[in-house]
C-alpha positions in Angstrom: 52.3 -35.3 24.3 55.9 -33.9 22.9 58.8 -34.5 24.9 61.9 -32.2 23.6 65.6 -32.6 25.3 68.0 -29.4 25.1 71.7 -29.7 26.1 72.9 -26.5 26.6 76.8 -25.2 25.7 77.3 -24.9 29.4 76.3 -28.1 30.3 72.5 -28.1 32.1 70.0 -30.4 30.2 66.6 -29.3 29.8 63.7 -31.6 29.1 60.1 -31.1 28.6 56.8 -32.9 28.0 54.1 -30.6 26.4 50.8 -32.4 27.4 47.9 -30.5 25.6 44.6 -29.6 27.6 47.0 -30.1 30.9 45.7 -27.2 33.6 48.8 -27.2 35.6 52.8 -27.1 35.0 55.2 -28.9 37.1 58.8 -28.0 37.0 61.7 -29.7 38.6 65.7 -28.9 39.2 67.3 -31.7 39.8 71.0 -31.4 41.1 73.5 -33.5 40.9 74.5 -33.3 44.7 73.9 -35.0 47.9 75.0 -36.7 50.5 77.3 -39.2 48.5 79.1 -35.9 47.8 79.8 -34.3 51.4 83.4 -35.0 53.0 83.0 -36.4 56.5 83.3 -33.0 58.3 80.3 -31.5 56.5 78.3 -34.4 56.2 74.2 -33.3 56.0 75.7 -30.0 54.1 73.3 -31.0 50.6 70.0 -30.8 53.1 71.0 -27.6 55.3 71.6 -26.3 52.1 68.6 -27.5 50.8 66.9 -25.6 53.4 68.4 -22.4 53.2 68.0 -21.8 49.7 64.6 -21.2 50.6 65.1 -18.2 53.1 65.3 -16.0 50.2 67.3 -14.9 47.5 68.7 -11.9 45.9 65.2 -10.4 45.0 62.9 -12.0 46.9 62.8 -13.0 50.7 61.4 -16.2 52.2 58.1 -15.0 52.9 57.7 -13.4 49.9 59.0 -17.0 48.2 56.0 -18.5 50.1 53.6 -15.7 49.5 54.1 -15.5 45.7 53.5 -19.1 44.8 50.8 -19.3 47.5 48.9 -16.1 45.8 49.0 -18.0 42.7 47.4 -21.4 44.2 50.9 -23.2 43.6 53.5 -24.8 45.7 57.0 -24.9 45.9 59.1 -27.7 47.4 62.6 -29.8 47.8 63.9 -33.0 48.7 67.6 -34.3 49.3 68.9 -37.8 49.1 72.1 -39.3 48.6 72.8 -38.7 45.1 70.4 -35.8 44.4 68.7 -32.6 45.9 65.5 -31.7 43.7 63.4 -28.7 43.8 60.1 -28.7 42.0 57.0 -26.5 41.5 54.0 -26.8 40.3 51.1 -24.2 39.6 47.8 -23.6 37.5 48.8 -23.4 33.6 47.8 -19.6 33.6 50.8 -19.1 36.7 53.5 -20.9 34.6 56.0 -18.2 34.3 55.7 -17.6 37.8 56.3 -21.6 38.8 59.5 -21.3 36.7 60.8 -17.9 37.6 60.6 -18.7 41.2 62.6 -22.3 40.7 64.9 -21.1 39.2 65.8 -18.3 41.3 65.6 -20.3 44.6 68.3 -22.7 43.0 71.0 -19.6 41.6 70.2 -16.5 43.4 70.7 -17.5 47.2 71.2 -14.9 49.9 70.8 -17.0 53.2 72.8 -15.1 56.2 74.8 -16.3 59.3 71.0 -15.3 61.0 69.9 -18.1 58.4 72.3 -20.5 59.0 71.6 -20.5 63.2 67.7 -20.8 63.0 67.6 -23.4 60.8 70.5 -25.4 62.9 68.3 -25.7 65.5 65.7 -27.3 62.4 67.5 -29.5 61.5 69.0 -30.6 64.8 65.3 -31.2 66.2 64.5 -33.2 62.8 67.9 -35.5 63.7 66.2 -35.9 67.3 63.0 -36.9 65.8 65.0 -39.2 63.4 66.7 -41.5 65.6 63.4 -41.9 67.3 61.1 -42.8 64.4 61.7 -46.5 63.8 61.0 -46.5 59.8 63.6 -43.4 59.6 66.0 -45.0 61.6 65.7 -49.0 60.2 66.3 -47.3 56.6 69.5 -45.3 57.7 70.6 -48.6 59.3 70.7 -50.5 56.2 72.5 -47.6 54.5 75.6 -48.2 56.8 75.7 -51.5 56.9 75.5 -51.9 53.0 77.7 -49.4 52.4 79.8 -49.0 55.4 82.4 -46.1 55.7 81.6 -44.9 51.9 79.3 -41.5 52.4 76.6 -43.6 50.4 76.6 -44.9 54.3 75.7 -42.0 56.0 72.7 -40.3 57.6 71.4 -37.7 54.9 70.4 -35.6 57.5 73.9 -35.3 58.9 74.9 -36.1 62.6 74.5 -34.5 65.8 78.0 -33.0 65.4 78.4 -31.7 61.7 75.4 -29.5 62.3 76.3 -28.5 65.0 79.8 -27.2 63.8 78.8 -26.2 60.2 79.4 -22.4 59.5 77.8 -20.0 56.9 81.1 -20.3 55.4 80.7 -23.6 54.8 77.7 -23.9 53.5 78.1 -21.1 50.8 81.3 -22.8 49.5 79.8 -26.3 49.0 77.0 -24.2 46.9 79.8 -22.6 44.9 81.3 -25.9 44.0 78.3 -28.2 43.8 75.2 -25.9 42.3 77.4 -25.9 38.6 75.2 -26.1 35.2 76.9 -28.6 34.3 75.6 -31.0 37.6 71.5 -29.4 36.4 68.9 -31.2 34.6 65.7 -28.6 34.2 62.5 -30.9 33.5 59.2 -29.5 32.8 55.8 -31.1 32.1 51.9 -30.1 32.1 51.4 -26.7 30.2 54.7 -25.6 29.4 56.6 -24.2 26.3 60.5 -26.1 25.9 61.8 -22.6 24.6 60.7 -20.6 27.5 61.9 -23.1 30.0 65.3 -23.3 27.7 65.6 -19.7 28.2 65.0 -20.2 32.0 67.7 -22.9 32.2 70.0 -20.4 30.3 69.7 -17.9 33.7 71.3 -21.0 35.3 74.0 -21.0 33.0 74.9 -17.5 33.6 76.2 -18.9 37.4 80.1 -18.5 37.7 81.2 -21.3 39.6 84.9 -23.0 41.3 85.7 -25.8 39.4 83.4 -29.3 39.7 85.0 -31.2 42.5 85.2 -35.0 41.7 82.3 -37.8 42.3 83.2 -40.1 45.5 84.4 -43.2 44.2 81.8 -46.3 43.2 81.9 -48.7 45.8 81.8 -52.8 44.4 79.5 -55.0 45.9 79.7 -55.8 50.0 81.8 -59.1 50.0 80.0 -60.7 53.5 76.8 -60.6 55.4 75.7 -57.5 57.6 73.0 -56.8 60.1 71.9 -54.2 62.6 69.9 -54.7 65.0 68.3 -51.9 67.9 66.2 -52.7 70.5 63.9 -50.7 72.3 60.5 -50.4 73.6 57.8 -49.9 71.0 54.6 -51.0 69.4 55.8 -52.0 66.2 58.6 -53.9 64.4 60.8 -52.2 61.5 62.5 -54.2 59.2 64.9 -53.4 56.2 66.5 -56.0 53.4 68.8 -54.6 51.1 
């Protein structure tokens, strides 16, 4: 195995792991944006993002996103959090190019509409629904705001009712103007995968013109007293959190 790092001029980091005999490739861009990152009015913004980049993009649509990695016995996938969004593929090791083009056009090449925007509202509004009811879901989020209180480390990734609700296309393009910058991108690959291509592939992201990188929220010290939360309702099982 060979792992090789690449920090490009414009700021992305690449890193590999060449792992010989390997019959897939896996390939991951992880950005440095989530909900920690969101002002109050747009709170959930990383995760309807993260959903919309996958509607389409300037070459290819959504279905034709799904199609293409499907055809190739692949999949293609994302996750949000509060300090992070990630995208990730992985295919057969004869599909690789394919694995990496379509990453990293999902994550600079975007073309969600206002269309976009209002089916997957009503998503994402369902998935909050679903949230509050699912006891793991909700025990987790609990902790979050008690630990960290009014800081956005201390909100709902998902958002709130409200924020989705009122969020616009408008929105939503601006925040990936000033978030999705090279400089907040680490590319990773690993499986059967050559570093030069997938620097190459990390220099399309580099090509993105962007606003200029908006600041971090600011680190939070340690919670000074003693916090709980506690729901009660009917169900079969308990749900506890220690943090």
């Amino acid at each position: 195995m060979t792992i090789q790092r690449t920090d490009l001029a414009s700021g992305l980091t690449v890193v590999t792991e060449t792992m010989v005999g390997s019959r897939s490739a896996s390939f991951g861009c992880w950005v440095r944006v989530g909900a920690r990152d969101e002002p109050a009015e747009l709170s959930g913004a990383s995760h309807f993002l993260e959903h919309l980049l996958f509607k389409g993009t300037t070459t290819r649509s959504g279905r034709e996103l799904s199609e293409t990695v499907e055809a190739v016995g692949g999949e293609l996938n994302a996750h949000t959090a509060h300090e992070h969004t990630a995208f990730y593929a992985r295919v057969p090791a004869p599909a690789a190019a394919v694995g990496l083009d379509l990453l990293i056009d999902v994550v600079t090449a975007p073309a969600f509409t206002p269309d976009d925007v209002e089916s997957e509202r009503q998503v994402i509004l369902e998935e909050l629904h679903l949230a509050v009811e699912e006891g793991e879901d909700r025990v987790v989020s609990l902790a979050h705001e008690a630990l960290w209180g009014d800081h956005p480390l201390g909100r709902e990734v998902l958002g709130s009712l409200d924020t989705i609700a009122s969020m616009s296309w408008e929105d939503i393009s601006g925040f990936f103007e000033r978030h999705y910058h090279p400089e907040h991108l680490v590319l990773v690959a690993a499986g059967a995968v050559d570093h030069d291509e997938v620097v190459a592939a990390g220099e399309r992201c580099s090509a993105r013109s962007t606003e200029p990188r908006p600041p971090r929220a600011a680190p939070v010290g340690p919670v000074p007293v003693r916090r709980h939360a506690l729901v009660r309702r009917p169900a079969e099982l308990a749900h506890l959190c220690l943090a």
